[in-house]
RODO-2510 file (C-alpha; in nm, 4 decimals, decimal comma):
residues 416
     n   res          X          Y          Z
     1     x     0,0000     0,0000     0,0000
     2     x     0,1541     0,3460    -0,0979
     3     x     0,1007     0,5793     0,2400
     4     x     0,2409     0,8958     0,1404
     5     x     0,3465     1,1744     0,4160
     6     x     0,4505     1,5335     0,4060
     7     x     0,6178     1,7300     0,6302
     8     x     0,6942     2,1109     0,6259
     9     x     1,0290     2,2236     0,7787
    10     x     1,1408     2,5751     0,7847
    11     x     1,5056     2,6191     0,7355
    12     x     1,7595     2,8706     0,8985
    13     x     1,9983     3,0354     0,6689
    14     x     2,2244     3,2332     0,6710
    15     x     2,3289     3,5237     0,3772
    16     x     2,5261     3,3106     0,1810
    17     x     2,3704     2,9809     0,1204
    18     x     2,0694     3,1881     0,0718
    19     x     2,1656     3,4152    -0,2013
    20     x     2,3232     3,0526    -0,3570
    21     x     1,8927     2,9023    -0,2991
    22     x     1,7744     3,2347    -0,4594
    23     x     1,9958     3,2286    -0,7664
    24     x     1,9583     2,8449    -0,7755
    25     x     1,5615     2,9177    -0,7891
    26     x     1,5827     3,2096    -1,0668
    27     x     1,7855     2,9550    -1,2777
    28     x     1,5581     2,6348    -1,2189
    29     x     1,2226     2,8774    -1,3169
    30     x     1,4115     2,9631    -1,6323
    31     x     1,4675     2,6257    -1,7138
    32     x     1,0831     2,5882    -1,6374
    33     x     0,9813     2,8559    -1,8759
    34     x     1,2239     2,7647    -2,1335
    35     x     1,1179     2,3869    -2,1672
    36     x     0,6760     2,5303    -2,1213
    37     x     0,7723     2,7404    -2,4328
    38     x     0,9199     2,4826    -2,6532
    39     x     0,6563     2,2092    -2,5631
    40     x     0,3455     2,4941    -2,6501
    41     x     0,1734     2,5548    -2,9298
    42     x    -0,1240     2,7921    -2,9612
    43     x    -0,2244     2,6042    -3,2958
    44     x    -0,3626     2,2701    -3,1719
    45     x    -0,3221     2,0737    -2,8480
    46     x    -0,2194     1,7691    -3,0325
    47     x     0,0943     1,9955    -3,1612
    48     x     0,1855     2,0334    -2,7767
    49     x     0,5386     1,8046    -2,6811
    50     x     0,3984     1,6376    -2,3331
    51     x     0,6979     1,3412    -2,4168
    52     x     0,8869     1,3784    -2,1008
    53     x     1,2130     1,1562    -2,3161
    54     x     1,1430     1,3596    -2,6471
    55     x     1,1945     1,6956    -2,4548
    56     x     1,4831     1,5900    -2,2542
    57     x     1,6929     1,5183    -2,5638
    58     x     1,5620     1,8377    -2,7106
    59     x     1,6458     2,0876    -2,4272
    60     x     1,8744     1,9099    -2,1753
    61     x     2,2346     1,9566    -2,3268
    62     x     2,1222     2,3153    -2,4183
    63     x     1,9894     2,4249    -2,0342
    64     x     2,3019     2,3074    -1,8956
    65     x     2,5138     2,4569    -2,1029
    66     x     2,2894     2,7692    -2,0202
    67     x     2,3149     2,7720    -1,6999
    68     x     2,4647     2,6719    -1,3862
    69     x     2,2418     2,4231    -1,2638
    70     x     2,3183     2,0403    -1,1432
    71     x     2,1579     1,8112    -1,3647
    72     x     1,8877     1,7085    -1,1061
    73     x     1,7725     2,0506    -1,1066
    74     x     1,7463     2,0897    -1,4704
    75     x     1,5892     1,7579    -1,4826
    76     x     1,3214     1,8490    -1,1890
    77     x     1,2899     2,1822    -1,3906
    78     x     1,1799     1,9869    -1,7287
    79     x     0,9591     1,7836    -1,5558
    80     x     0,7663     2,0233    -1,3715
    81     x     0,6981     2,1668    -1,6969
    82     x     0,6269     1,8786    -1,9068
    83     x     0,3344     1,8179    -1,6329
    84     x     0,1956     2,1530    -1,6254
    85     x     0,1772     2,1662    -2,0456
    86     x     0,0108     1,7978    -2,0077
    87     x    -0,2691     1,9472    -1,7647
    88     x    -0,3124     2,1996    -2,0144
    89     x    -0,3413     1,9939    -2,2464
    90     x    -0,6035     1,8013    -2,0795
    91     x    -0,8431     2,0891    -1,9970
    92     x    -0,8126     2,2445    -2,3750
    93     x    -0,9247     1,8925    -2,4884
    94     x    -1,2425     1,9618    -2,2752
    95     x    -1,2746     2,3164    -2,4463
    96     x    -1,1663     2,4976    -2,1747
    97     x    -1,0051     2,8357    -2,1726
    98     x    -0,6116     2,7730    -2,1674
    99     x    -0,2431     2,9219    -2,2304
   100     x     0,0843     2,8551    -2,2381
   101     x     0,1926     2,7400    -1,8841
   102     x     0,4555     2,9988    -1,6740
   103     x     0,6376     2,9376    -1,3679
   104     x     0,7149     3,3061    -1,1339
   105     x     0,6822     3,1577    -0,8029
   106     x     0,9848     3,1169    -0,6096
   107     x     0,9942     2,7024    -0,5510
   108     x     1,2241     2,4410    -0,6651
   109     x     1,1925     2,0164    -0,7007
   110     x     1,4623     1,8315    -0,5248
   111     x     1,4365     1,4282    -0,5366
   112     x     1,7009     1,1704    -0,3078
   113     x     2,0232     1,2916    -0,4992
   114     x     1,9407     1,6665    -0,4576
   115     x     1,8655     1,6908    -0,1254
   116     x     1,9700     1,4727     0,1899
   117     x     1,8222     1,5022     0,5155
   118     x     1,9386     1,4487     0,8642
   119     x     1,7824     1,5240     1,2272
   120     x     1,8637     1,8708     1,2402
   121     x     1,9988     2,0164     0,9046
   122     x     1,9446     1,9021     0,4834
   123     x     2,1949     1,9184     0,2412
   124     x     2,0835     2,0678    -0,0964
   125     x     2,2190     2,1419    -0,4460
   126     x     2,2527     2,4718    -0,5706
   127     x     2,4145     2,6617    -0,8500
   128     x     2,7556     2,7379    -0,5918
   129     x     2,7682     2,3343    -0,4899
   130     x     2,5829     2,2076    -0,1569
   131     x     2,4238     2,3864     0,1234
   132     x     2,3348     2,2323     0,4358
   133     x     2,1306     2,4955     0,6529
   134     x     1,9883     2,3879     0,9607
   135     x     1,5402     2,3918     0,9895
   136     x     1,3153     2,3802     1,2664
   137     x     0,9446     2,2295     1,2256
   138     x     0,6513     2,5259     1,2168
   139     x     0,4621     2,5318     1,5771
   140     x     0,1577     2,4165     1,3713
   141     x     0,3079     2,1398     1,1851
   142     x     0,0418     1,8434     1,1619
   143     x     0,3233     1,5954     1,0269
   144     x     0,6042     1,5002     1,2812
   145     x     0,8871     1,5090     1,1088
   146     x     1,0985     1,2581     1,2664
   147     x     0,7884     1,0082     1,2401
   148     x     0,7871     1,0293     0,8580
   149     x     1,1023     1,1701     0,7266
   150     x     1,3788     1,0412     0,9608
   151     x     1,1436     0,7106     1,0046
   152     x     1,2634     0,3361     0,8660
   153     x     0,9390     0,2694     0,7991
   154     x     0,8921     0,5614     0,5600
   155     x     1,1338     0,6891     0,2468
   156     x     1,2145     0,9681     0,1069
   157     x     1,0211     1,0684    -0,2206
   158     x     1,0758     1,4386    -0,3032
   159     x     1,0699     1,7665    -0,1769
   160     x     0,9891     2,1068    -0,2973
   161     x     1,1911     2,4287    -0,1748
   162     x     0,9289     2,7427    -0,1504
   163     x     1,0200     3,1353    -0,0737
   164     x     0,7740     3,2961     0,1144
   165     x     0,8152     3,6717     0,0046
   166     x     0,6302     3,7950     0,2774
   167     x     0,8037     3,6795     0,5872
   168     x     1,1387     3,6112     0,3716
   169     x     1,1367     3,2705     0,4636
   170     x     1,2291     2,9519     0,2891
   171     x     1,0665     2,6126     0,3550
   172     x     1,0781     2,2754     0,2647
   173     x     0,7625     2,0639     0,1658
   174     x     0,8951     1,6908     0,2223
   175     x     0,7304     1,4001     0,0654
   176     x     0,7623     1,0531     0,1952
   177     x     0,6172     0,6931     0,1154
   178     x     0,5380     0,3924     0,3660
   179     x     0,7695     0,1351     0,2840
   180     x     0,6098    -0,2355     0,2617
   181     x     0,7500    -0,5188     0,4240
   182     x     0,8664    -0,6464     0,1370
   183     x     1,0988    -0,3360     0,0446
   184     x     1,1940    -0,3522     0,4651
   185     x     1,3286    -0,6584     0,4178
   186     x     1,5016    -0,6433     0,0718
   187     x     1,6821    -0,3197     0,2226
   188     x     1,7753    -0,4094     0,6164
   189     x     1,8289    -0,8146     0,5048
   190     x     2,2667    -0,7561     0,5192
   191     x     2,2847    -0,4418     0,6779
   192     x     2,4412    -0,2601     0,4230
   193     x     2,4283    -0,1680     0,0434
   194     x     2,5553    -0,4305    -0,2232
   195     x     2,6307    -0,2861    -0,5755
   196     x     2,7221    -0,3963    -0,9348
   197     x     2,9566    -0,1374    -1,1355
   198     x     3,0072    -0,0907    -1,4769
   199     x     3,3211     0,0927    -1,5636
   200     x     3,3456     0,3386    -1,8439
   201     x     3,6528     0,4524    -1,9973
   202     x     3,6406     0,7524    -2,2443
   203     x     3,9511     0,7983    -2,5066
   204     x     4,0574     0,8875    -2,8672
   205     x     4,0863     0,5416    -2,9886
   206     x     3,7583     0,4250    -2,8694
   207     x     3,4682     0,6548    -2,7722
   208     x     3,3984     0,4407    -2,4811
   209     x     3,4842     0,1020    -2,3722
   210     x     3,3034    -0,0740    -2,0506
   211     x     3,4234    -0,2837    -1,7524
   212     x     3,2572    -0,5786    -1,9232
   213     x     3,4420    -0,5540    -2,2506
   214     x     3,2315    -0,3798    -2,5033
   215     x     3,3686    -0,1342    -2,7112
   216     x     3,2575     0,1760    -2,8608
   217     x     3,4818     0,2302    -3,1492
   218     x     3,3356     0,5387    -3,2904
   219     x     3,4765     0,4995    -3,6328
   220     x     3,1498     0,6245    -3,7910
   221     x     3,1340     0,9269    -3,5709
   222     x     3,5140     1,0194    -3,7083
   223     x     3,3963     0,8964    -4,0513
   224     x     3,1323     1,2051    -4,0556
   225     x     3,3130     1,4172    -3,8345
   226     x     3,5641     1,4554    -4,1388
   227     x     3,3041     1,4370    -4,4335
   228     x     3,0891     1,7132    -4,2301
   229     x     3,4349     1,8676    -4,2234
   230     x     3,4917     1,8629    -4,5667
   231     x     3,1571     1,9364    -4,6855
   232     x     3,1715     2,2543    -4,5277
   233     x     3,5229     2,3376    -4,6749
   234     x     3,3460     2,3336    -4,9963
   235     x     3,1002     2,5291    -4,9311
   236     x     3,3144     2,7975    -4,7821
   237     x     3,4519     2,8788    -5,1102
   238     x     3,1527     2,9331    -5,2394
   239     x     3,1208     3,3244    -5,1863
   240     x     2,7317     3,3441    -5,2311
   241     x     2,4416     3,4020    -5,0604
   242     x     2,2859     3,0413    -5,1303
   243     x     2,6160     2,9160    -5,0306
   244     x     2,6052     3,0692    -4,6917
   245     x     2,2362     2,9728    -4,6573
   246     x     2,3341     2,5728    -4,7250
   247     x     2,6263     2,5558    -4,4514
   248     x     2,3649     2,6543    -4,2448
   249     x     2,1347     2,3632    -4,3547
   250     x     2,4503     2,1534    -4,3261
   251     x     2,5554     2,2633    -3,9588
   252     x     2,1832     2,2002    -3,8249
   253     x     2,2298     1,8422    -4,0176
   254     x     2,5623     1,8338    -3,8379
   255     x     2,3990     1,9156    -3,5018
   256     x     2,1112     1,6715    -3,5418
   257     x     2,3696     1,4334    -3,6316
   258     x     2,5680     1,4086    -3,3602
   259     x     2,3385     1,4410    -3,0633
   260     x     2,1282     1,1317    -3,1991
   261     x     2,4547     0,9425    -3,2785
   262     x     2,5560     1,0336    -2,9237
   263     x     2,1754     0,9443    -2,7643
   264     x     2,2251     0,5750    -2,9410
   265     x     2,5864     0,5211    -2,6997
   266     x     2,3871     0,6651    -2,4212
   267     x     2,1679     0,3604    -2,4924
   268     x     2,3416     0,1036    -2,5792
   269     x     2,5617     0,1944    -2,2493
   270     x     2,2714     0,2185    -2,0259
   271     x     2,1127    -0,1327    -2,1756
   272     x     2,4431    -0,2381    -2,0891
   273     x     2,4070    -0,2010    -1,7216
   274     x     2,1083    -0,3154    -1,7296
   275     x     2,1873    -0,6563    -1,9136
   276     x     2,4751    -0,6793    -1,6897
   277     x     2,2572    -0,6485    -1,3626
   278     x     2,5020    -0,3100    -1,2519
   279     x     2,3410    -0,0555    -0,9952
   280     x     2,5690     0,2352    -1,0919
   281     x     2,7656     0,3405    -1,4178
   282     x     3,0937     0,4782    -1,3499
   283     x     3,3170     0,7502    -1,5420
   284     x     3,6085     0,9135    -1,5514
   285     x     3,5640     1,2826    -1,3839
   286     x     3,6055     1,5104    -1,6962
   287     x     3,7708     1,7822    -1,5583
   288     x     4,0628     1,9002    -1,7189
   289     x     4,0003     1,6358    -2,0163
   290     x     4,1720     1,8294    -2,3244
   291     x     4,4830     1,8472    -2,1291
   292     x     4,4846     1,4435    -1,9867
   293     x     4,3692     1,3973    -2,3634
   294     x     4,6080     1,6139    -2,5754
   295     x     4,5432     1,4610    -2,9069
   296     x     4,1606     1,4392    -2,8619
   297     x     3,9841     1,6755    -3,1634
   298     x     3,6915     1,8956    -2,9851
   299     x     3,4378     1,6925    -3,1523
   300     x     3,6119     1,3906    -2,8734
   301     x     3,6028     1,6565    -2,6067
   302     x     3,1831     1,7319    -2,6709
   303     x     3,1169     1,3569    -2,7418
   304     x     3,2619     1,2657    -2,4362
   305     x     3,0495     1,5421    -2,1902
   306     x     2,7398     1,4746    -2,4288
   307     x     2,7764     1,1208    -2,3354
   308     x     2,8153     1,1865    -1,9646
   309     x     2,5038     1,4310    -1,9855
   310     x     2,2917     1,1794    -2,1814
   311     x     2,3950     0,8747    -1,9638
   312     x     2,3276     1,0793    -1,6389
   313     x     1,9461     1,1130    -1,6971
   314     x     1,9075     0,8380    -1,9173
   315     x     2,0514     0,5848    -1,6319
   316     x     1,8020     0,6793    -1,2904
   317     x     1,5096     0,5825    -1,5724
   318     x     1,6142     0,2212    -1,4908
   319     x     1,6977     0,2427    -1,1899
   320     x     2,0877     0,2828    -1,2310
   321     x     2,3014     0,5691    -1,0899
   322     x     2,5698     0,7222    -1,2386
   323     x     2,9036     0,8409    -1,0522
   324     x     3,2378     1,0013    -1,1305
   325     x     3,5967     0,9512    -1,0166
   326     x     3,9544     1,0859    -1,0061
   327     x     4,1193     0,9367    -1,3520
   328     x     4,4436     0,9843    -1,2330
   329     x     4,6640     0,6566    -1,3237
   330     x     4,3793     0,4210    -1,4196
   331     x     4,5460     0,4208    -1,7470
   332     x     4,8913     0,3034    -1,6423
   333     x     4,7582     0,0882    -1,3580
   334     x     4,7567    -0,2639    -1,3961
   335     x     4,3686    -0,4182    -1,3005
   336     x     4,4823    -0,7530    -1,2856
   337     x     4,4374    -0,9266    -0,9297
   338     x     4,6784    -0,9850    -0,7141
   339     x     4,9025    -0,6807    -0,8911
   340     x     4,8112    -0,3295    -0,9373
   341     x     5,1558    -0,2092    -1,0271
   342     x     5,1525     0,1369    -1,2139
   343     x     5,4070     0,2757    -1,4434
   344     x     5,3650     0,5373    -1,7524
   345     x     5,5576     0,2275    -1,9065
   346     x     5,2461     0,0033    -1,8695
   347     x     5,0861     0,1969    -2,1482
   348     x     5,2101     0,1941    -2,5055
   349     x     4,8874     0,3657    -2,7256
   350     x     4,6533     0,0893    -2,7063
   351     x     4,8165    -0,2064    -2,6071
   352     x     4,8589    -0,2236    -2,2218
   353     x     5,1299    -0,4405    -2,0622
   354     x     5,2190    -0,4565    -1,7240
   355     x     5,6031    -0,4234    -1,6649
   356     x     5,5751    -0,6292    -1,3424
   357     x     5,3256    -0,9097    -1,3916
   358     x     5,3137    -0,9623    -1,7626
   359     x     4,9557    -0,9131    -1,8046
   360     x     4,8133    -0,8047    -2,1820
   361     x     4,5571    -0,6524    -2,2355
   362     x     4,3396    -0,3564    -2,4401
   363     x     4,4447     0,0215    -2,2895
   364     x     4,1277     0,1397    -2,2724
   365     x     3,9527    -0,1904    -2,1256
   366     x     4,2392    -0,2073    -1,8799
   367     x     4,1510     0,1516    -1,7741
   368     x     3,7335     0,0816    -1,8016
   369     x     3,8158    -0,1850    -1,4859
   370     x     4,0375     0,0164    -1,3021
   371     x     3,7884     0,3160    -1,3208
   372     x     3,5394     0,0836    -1,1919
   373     x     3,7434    -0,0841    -0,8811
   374     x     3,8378     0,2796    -0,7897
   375     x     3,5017     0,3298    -0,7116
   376     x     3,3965     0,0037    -0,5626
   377     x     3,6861     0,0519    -0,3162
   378     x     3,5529     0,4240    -0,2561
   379     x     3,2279     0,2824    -0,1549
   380     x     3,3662    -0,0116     0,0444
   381     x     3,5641     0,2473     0,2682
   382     x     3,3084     0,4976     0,2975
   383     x     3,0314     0,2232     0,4324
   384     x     3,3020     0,0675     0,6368
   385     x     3,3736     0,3615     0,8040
   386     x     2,9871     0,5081     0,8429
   387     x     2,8427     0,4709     1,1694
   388     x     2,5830     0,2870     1,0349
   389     x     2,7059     0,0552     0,8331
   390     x     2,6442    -0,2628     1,0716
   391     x     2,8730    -0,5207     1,0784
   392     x     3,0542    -0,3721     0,7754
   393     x     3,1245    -0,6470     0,5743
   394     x     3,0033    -0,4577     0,2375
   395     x     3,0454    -0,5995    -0,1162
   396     x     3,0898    -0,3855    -0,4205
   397     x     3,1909    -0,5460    -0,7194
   398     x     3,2398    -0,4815    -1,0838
   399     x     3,1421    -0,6300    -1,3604
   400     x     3,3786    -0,7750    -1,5925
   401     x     3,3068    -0,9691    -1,9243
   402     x     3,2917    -1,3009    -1,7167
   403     x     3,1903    -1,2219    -1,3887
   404     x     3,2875    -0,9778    -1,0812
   405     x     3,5673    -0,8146    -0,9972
   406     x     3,5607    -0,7271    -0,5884
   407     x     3,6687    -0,3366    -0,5277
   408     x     3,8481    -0,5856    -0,2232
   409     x     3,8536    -0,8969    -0,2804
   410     x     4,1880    -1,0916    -0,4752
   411     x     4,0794    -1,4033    -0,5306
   412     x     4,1059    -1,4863    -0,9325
   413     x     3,7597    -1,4757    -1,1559
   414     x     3,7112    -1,5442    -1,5092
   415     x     3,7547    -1,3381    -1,7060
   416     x     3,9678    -1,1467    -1,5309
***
């Protein structure tokens, strides 16, 4: 049975964090707005986009790029849009008086990775990184809070962050849901969290190559890269007005091109995961990429954060998180068990060969495990170490082509 609870918390800030929540808020209505605008049309109702996927691909890569916002926020922000154009939508088919949905209120939709809460404070996203102010409940709260939000028999859902103008407050509407015993026992049965991860490498070479062996190659995607290239070399010399008029046809072909060539890795990478029973999808952090990747064109460079972008709102869909982690060394590191030498010698283009324990292998699949074990061990550590985390013994494994690689175990597996 699906018991849902809310509880209202008002929070104490301070000047900082709350100038952070304001311009957070101004950026997640625009986002709103934007995404109300592109799905309207004051033709027809059957011309309205209510496709929560279709509009994601459309606008996602472009409101991120446009502003500052994590990519829950701009994901919440789509959302609540979508829904208000589909309840539109609704009442126009009845003949009822409608327009174009717009957002001016001050409020903003945070799910489980946007906000975290704890007894006394809640840590949420902004556009300047995480705030944690500190609440207190309203005198005439009718939900307890620690009954339903800090509760085992109740989960966090979603919250939404209001301004009250008038007393130049902030508050926090938090929804929960009664968890069954079913979902009680699936989550308290080891006393900590088990997890499946798939590795991703990103390079030159390949456009991406998992943990369990699959490759990307991306040999089409250079293929058109340099014919779109060329194309437009052509038509550069042409000096004319219907020249300039068809590399613009070409560059919105271009465009179209390579976000649905990129949306078909996303895919294939998330099916992946899935096919591979994996909880979370791991990448390289891709900070300071064009200088780890000198010879990478920027065509590489936007595939690769496209690819993140796509994969990190394609992926919670299904069910499957997606994480990043420190690159440093996972290519010269060798991911075979019972070795992990590193040495820039390991590496030589794609072939990798470790100078201590012999082992061959692909580069890039070398480096897809390694990025995945750095992780696992991450997690292993971190629940180890938590308070919480009962008796400790936590598993976090990634998958490999023929079976699972423990961020701490060394015991031998095929396919290793």
């Amino acid at each position: 049975m699906d018991v849902r609870r809310t509880a209202v918390v008002k929070l104490i800030i301070s000047d900082e964090p709350r100038d952070a929540l304001h311009r957070t808020s101004d950026q997640f209505l625009y986002c709103a707005n934007r995404t109300s605008e592109y799905c309207w049309s004051n033709t027809s109702y059957t011309e309205c986009k209510t496709n929560k996927r279709e509009v994601r691909d459309a606008l996602y890569a472009e409101l991120r790029a446009e502003t500052e916002l994590p990519a829950q926020l701009v994901q919440a922000a789509i959302r609540r849009a979508v829904e208000a154009v589909k309840s539109v939508v609704e009442r126009w088919k009845k003949k009822q008086r409608v327009s174009c949905p717009t957002f001016t209120a001050e409020t903003m939709d945070y799910d489980a990775r946007s906000a975290t809460f704890y007894r006394t404070n809640v840590s949420l996203a902004t556009v300047e990184g995480r705030v944690e102010p500190s609440f207190i409940l309203p005198a005439d709260s009718p939900t307890p809070y620690e009954r339903y939000v800090l509760s085992e028999d109740y989960e966090f859902r979603e919250s939404t962050l209001r301004y009250d103008a008038t007393t130049d407050e902030f508050y926090l509407h938090v929804s929960t849901r009664r968890v069954n015993d079913e979902d009680a026992e699936a989550s308290t049965d080891t006393g900590h969290s088990d997890q499946t991860v798939l590795g991703i490498d990103l390079g030159v070479n390949s456009l991406a190559v998992s943990s369990t062996g699959t490759f990307w190659k991306g040999d089409d995607y250079d293929h058109w890269c340099r014919e779109f290239k060329k194309r437009r070399g052509e038509m550069q010399k042409r000096a004319t007005q219907a020249g300039h008029n068809a590399l613009l046809r070409l560059g919105k072909r271009e465009a179209a091109w390579r976000k649905q060539y990129i949306h078909t890795v996303a895919n294939e990478l998330v099916s992946e995961a899935i096919d591979y029973g994996c909880d979370v999808i791991v990448f390289e952090d891709l900070t300071d990429i064009r200088e780890r990747l000198p010879h990478a064109t920027w065509h590489h460079i936007w595939a690769f954060r496209r690819l993140f972008e796509y994969v990190e709102y394609k992926a919670p869909e299904q069910g499957v998180f997606v994480e990043q982690v420190e690159p440093n060394y996972t290519s010269q590191r060798c991911s075979r068990m019972n070795c992990g030498f590193t040495h820039e010698d390991n590496r030589d283009g794609e072939h990798f060969e470790c100078q201590k324990c012999g082992y061959e292998v692909n580069a890039d699949y070398n480096a897809a495990k390694n990025i995945g074990v750095r992780y696992a061990r991450k997690q292993i550590h971190r629940l180890r170490s938590s308070p919480t985390s009962g008796s400790g013994d936590a598993r976090v494994d990634v998958r490999l082509n023929g079976g699972t690689l423990s961020g701490e175990s060394h015991q031998p597996i095929a396919g290793d």
